[in-house]
Every structure is written in structure tokens, then in C-alpha cells.
C-alpha positions in Angstrom: 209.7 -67.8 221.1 208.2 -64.1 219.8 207.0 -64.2 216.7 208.3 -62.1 214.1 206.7 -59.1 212.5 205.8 -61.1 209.2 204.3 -64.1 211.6 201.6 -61.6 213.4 200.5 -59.8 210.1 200.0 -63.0 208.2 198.4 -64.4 211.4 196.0 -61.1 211.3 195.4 -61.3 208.0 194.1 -65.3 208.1 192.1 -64.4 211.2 190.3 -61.8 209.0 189.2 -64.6 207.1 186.8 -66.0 209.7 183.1 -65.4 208.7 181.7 -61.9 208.7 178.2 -61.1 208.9 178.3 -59.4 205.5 179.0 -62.5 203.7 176.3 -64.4 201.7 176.1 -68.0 202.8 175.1 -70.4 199.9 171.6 -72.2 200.0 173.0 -75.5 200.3 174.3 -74.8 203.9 172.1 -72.2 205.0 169.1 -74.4 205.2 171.4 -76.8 207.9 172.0 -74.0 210.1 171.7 -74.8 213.6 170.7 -78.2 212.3 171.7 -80.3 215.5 172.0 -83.5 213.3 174.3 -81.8 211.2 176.1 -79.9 214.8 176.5 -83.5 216.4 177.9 -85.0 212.9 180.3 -82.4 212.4 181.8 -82.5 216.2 182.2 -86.0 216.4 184.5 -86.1 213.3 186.1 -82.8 214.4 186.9 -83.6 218.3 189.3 -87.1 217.1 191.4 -84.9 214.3 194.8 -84.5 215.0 196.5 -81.2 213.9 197.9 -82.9 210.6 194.6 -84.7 210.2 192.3 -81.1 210.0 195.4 -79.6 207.1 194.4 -82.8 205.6 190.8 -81.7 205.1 192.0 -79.2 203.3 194.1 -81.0 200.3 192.6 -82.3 197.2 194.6 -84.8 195.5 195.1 -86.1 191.8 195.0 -89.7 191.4 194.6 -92.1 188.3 191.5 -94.3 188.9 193.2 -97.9 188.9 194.1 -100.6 190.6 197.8 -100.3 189.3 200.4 -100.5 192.2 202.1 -96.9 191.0 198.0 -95.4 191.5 197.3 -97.7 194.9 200.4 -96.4 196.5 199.4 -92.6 195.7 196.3 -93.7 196.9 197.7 -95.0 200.4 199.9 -92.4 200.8 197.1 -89.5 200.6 194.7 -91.1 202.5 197.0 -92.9 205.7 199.8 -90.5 205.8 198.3 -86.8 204.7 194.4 -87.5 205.4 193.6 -85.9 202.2 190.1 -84.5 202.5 189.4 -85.1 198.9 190.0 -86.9 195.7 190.1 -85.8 192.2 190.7 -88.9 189.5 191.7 -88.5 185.9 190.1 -90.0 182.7 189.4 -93.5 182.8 186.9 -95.8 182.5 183.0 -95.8 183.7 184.0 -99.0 186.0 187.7 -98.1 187.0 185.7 -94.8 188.5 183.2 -97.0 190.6 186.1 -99.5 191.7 188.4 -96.8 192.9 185.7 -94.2 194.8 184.5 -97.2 196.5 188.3 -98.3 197.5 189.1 -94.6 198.3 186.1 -94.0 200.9 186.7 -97.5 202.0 190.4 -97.1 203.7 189.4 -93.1 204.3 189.3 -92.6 208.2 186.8 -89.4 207.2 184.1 -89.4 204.1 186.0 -88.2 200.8 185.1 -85.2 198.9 184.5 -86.7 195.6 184.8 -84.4 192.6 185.0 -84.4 189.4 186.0 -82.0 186.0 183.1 -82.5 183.9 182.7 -79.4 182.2 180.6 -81.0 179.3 179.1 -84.1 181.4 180.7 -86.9 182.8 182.6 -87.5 179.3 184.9 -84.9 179.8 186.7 -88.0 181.7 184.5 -91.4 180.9 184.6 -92.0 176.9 181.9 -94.5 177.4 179.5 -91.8 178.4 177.7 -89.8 175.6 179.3 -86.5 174.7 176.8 -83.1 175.8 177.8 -80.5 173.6 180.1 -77.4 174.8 178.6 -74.8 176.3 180.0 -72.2 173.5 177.1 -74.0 171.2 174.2 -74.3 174.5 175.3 -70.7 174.9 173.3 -69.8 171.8 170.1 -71.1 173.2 167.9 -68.8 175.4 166.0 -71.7 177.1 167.7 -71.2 180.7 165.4 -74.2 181.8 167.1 -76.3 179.7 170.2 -75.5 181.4 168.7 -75.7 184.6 167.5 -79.0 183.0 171.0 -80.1 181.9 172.8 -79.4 185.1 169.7 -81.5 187.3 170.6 -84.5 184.9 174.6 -84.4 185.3 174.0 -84.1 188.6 172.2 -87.4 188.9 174.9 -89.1 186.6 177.7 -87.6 189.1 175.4 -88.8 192.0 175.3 -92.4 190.4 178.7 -92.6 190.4 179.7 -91.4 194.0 180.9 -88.2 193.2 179.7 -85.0 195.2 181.4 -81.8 193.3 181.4 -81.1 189.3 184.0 -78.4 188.6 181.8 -76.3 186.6 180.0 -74.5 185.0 183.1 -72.6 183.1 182.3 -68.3 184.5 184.8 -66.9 181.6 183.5 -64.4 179.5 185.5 -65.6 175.6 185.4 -62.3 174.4 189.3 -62.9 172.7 188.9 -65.1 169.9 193.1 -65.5 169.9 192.6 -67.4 173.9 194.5 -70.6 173.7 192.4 -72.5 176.8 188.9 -71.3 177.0 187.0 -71.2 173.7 183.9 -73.5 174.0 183.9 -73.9 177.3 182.7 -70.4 177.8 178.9 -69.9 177.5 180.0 -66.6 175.3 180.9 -63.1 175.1 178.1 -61.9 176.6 178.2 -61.5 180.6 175.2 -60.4 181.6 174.2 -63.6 179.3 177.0 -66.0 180.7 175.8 -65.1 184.2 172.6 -65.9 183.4 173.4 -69.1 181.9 175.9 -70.1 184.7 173.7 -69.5 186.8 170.8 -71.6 185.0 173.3 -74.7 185.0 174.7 -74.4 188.5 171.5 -74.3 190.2 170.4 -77.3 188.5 173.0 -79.1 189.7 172.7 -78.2 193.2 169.5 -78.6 193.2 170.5 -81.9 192.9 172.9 -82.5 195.4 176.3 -81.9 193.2 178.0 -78.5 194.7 178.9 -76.4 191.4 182.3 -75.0 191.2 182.2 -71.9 189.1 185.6 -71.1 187.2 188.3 -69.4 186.6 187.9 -66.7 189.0 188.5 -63.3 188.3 188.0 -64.4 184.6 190.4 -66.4 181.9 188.1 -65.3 179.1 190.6 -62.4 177.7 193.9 -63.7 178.0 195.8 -65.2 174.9 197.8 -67.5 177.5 197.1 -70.3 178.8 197.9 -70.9 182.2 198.5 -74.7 182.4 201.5 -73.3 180.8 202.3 -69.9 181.5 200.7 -67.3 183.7 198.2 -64.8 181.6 198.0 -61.5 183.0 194.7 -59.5 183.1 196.1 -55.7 181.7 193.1 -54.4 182.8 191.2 -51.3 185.1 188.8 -52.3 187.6 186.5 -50.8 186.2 186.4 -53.1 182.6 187.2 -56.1 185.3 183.5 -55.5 187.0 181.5 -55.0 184.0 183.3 -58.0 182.0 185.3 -60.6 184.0 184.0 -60.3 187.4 180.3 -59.8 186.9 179.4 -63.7 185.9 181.2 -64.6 189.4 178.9 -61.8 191.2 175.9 -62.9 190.1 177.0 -66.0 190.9 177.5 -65.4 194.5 174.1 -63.2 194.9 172.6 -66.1 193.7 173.5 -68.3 196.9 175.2 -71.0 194.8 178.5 -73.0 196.6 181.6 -73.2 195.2 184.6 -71.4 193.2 188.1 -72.1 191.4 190.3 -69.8 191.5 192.4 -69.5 188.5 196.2 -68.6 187.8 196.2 -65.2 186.5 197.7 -61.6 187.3 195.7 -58.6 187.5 197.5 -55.6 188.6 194.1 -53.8 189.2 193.3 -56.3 191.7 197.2 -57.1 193.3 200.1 -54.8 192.3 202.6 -57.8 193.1 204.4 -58.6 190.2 204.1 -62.0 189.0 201.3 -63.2 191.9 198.4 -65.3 190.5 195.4 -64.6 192.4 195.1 -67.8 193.5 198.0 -67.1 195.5 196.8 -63.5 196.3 195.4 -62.8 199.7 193.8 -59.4 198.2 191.9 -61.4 195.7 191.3 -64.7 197.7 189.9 -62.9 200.7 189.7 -59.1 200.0 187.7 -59.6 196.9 185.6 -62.7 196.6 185.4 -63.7 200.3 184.9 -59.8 202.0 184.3 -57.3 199.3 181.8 -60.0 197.1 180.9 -62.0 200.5 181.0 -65.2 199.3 180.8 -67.9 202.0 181.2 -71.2 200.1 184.1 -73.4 198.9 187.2 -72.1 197.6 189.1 -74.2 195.3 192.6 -73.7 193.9 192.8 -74.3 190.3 195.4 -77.5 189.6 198.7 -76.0 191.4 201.0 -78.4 189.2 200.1 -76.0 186.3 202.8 -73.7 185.0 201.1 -70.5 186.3 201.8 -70.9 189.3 204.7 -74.2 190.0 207.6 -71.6 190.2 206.4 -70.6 193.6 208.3 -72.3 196.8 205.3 -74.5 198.4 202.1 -73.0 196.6 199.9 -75.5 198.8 201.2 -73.2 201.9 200.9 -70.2 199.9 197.2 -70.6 198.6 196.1 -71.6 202.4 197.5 -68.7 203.3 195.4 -66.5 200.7 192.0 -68.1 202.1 191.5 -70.8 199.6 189.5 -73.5 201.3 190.6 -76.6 199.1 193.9 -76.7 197.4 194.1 -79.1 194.2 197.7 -80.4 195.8 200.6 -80.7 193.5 203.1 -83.8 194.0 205.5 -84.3 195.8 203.1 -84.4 198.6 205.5 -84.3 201.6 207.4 -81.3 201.1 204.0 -79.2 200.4 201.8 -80.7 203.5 205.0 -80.3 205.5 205.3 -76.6 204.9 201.5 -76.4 205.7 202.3 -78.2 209.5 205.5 -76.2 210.3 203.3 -72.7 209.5 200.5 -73.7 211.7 202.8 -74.4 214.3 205.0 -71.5 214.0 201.6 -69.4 214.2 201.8 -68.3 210.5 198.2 -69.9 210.1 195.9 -69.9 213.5 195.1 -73.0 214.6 191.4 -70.7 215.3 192.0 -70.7 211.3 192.4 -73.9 210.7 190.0 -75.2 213.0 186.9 -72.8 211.4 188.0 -74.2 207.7 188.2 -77.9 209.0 184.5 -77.3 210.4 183.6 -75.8 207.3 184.6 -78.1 205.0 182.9 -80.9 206.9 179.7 -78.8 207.0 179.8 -78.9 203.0 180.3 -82.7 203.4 177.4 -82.7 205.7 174.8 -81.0 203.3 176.7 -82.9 200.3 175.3 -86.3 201.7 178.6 -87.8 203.2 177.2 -89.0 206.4 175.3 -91.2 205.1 177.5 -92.6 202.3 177.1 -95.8 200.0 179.0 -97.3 198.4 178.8 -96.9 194.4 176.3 -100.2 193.3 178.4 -101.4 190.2 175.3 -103.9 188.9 174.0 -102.0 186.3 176.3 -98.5 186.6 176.0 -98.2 182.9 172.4 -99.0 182.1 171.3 -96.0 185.6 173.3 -93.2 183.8 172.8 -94.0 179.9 168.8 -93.6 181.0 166.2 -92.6 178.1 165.9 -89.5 180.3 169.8 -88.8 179.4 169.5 -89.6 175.9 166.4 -87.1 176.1 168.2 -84.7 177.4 171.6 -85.2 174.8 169.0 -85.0 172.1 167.6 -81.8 173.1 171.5 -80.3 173.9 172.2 -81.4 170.4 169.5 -79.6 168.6 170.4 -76.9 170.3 173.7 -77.4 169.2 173.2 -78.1 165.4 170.6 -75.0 165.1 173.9 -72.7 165.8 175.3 -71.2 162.5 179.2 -71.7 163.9 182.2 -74.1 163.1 183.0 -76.2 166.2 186.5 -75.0 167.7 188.9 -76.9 168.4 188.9 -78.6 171.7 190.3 -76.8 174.8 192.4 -78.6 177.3 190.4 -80.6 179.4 192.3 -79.6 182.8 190.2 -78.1 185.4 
């Protein structure tokens, strides 16, 4: 059958997401380059994927960390029909997270991506775990180490606990007081400052072996809407969008650190479509951060059950399409992931496509530690994170905290 006009554009356009020569490859894979351990590990899972198995790779799914039969049927389905290549698990508690990463990895065919929304530390989700302040109060401090400091220790809490992402540190520049979502989870109003400080925070946790996921690319800082239940649009030139919003994500990149979400906003500057949040938008997906910004690492989608973006048909599909890497999957799952098989074999996405962001994203597995994965030691869990180094460390975070002449806000939504 020929393909249709619209099939061989959008088949260009995904092709023109393969990796250029301009793009900056993050530290935590460059060093595995040509790494023949790495090579071999990566082919062998590769070679037995079936076509639905590598759009599986892709999918991050949502799932409450319990042994409940409503959660262990999600679970099933995720893993045994749609090969999900990662797992993202609500609040619950310090044990139900051990018992249900273990469980997950265990009836996985291929090593799960493990992440997790801890924007203040592993609390953010575990209420046994103490509370780090928000970084709108460690924004005031300018002891970068400390950051670098704080980002190495929730790192080896994540670590502990099986995960291998943190979806964080927040990139938003909170210059509107009036913005519903961000607030303290911004490190300020500053941007050269926020950069700096994202930066501080995201290299300690990779230096650690936790990818950082900055967020909430092009920047949610000034918008007085918040996009888990509406979509916020961005009013603004290109011009105020690089010195303000974008310029945290920029220095970000240059710095060779790994991962980004991006969020559910409309910026005319960047995409005249009306209505399109650029995490459906091939311009700013791929024509911005991946080719114009050269970023090389992982791509996520912010939630796509969020209002912002849940009127489109099939956002899963859509967001592929734009160059994301991982998609954080909205339920039902079979409509989406069936969208996702019927373009790749109409020829809307290359299977050359699919194939390089299959091998990517177990690459990022690779330097992440999954080939050589343990399970999550439950004896002890509690005492291994609650360490007198991380009540060290909270101590410090807290002075820093209390020496700030503000009122805390009130808390934002704790979605990623």
C-alpha cells in the first residue's frame, strides 16, 4: 500500500530524530561508549524483542505499590501484555515500595526502570521518611556543595530502595508569585541562580548512580495555571523565553547531565499550533531541546492523565511521535499502546526509530546498574536510609532552611 503524504512527512520528521553529531551526550553514557560489556548486554536483550515488546520499552506506567488484587492486576497487565519498560508507584509505605519493586522486576521479562517523584527526598511519597526542606527555602543558601551534597545522599536512599530515576530537581524559574503548582519547588526567581543550583543537586545525584530528571521543560515557573488541571500558556517572545524559562534547562544540558520532563504548556513563540503542549510538540520535543539545545539523554513526558494534555486522541502515540523517549502512560492502556503498534506498522513511526530509542533506552539501563540487579534487601530497609549521615544531612537542610526570613507556602501538588 503507498503511504500517504502525512505518513512520509511524519516518517521524515521521526527519522530526523536519530542522533546528530551536534548533540551533547550526557556523562553517564558517554563514559560506556564502545564499552563491549555494555554492546553485548544491550544486543542480547535487543535481538529477542518483538515489535510490541521494544514500544514497550518506551511506556512508563503508574501503579499503587500493593499487594491489592485491583494494583497486582495493573501490575500483570503492564508487564505480560504491554512490556512496560518502566514503573512509576504512588505514595505508600517504606515496605509496600520494597515488596512491590522486588515483585515488579521479578515477573519483568526485561530489568524495570525504577523511578520515582521525590522532589524533596524520598518523603515526597514515603511518610515514614524524614521531610528535606523545599528547595524554595535551600534556594536561599549559596553553599552549592551542599546541594551537590544533598542530591549524593537521596541518591543513596533511592539506590537502597531499588529505584534508578528521581524526577527532579524542579528547572522552573517562580518568578509569578499568583502560580498555582510551582511555588517551593522552584529553587527561585533567579535563573542564572536556579541553574546553578539545579545543576549543584543533579550532579550529585548522578554522581551517584540516580539519573536526574530536570522539570518542567520549557519552564512552568510564570504561569498562573496549573496544568494537572488546565493547560497554561507561556504568552511570551523568544527572546524573554531564553533568558528566563529556558536558560536553567540549557545549562543543564551543557553540563552533560541525563534526563528531562517535559511539561504541558503552550508557547506560541516556540509552536504556533493553537492549543499543542509541548510535550506533544515535535518543534519543541525535537527542534528545540533535542537539535537546536543537543541534548542526548532521556526524554520524559510529564503525567499524560493530567488535564493539559487528556483532550488529545491517544497522547501516548502523539508524544512518541514528538521525540519523547519515555511516556508517563495514561490508563486505559490498550487503546494507547494499540495506537502506538498500528503507527509503527503503518510506517508513521520507523521501525529504524523505534529500534534506535529501544537501544537507547536500554543503554540508560545499562549505565543505571540494571544488568546486574538485586533485589531490594528488606532486613533493615529502615535503619540503611534513616543513617546518622541522613539525619546529618536533614540537619544541615534545615538550618539552611530556618536562617530564611520567609513564611513557608503552602504545599504544591505533589504530581510529577
Amino acid at each position: 500500500m503507498r503511504k500517504s503524504l502525512f505518513t512520509t512527512l511524519m516518517s521524515t520528521l521521526l527519522l530526523s530524530v536519530l542522533p546528530v553529531s551536534a548533540q551533547i551526550k550526557p556523562t553517564m553514557i558517554s563514559h560506556i561508549e564502545g564499552d563491549p560489556h555494555c554492546r553485548q548486554w544491550v544486543d542480547s536483550i535487543f535481538q529477542t524483542l518483538s515489535m510490541e515488546e521494544k514500544v514497550g520499552q518506551l511506556l512508563v506506567v503508574t501503579i499503587h505499590p500493593t499487594t491489592d488484587p485491583a494494583s497486582l492486576a495493573i501490575m500483570h497487565e503492564s508487564l505480560e501484555t504491554y512490556h512496560v519498560g518502566g514503573i512509576l508507584f504512588d505514595a505508600a509505605t517504606l515496605e509496600a515500595y520494597a515488596l512491590s519493586t522486588n515483585y515488579a522486576q521479578e515477573n519483568s521479562r526485561v530489568p524495570l526502570l525504577m523511578t520515582f517523584d521525590g522532589e524533596w527526598g524520598l518523603r515526597m511519597r514515603i511518610r515514614s521518611i524524614p521531610a528535606y526542606p523545599r528547595n524554595g527555602f535551600l534556594g536561599h543558601t549559596n553553599d552549592n556543595y551542599l546541594l551537590y551534597r544533598y542530591g549524593k545522599e537521596t541518591a543513596r536512599q533511592l539506590r537502597e530502595l531499588g529505584m534508578h530515576v528521581n524526577f527532579a530537581p524542579v528547572a522552573d524559574v517562580n518568578i509569578n508569585p499568583n502560580n498555582p503548582v510551582i511555588g517551593t519547588r522552584s529553587f527561585g526567581i533567579d535563573p542564572h541562580r536556579v541553574a546553578d543550583q539545579v545543576i549543584a543537586y543533579a550532579s550529585g545525584l548522578e554522581n551517584e548512580g540516580i539519573l536526574s530528571v530536570s522539570k518542567h521543560f520549557p519552564g512552568h515557573g510564570d504561569t498562573n495555571v496549573d496544568s494537572h488541571k488546565a493547560l497554561p500558556v507561556l504568552p511570551f517572545t523568544r527572546e524573554r523565553l531564553d533568558s528566563i524559562e529556558l536558560y536553567p534547562f540549557r545549562e543543564y544540558v551543557r553540563a552533560g547531565l541525563g534526563g528531562v520532563m517535559v511539561g504541558h504548556l503552550e508557547v506560541p513563540a516556540l509552536d504556533e499550533t493553537p492549543g499543542l503542549p509541548s510535550s506533544l510538540s515535535h518543534k519543541m520535543v525535537t527542534g528545540l531541546l533535542k537539535e537546536e539545545m543537543g541534548f542526548d539523554g532521556l526524554i520524559f513526558t510529564d503525567a499524560l492523565a493530567m488535564k493539559g494534555v487528556a483532550k488529545f486522541e491517544h497522547p501516548t502515540l502523539r508524544a512518541i511521535m514528538a521525540g519523547n523517549d519515555m511516556v508517563l502512560i495514561p490508563r486505559p492502556l490498550k487503546p494507547e499502546v494499540e495506537a502506538v503498534y498500528e503507527a509503527v506498522r503503518d510506517g508513521r513511526i520507523p521501525m529504524e526509530y523505534l529500534d534506535a530509542e529501544c537501544r537507547k533506552i536500554l543503554t540508560f539501563k545499562y549505565a543505571l546498574g540494571l544488568s546486574d540487579l538485586k533485589p531490594v534487601r528488606l532486613e533493615g530497609l529502615a535503619e540503611r536510609i534513616n543513617t546518622p549521615e541522613a539525619q546529618a544531612m536533614l540537619h544541615e537542610l534545615q538550618q539552611v532552611a530556618q536562617d530564611v526570613n520567609v513564611q513557608p507556602e503552602k504545599d504544591p501538588t505533589a504530581n510529577p
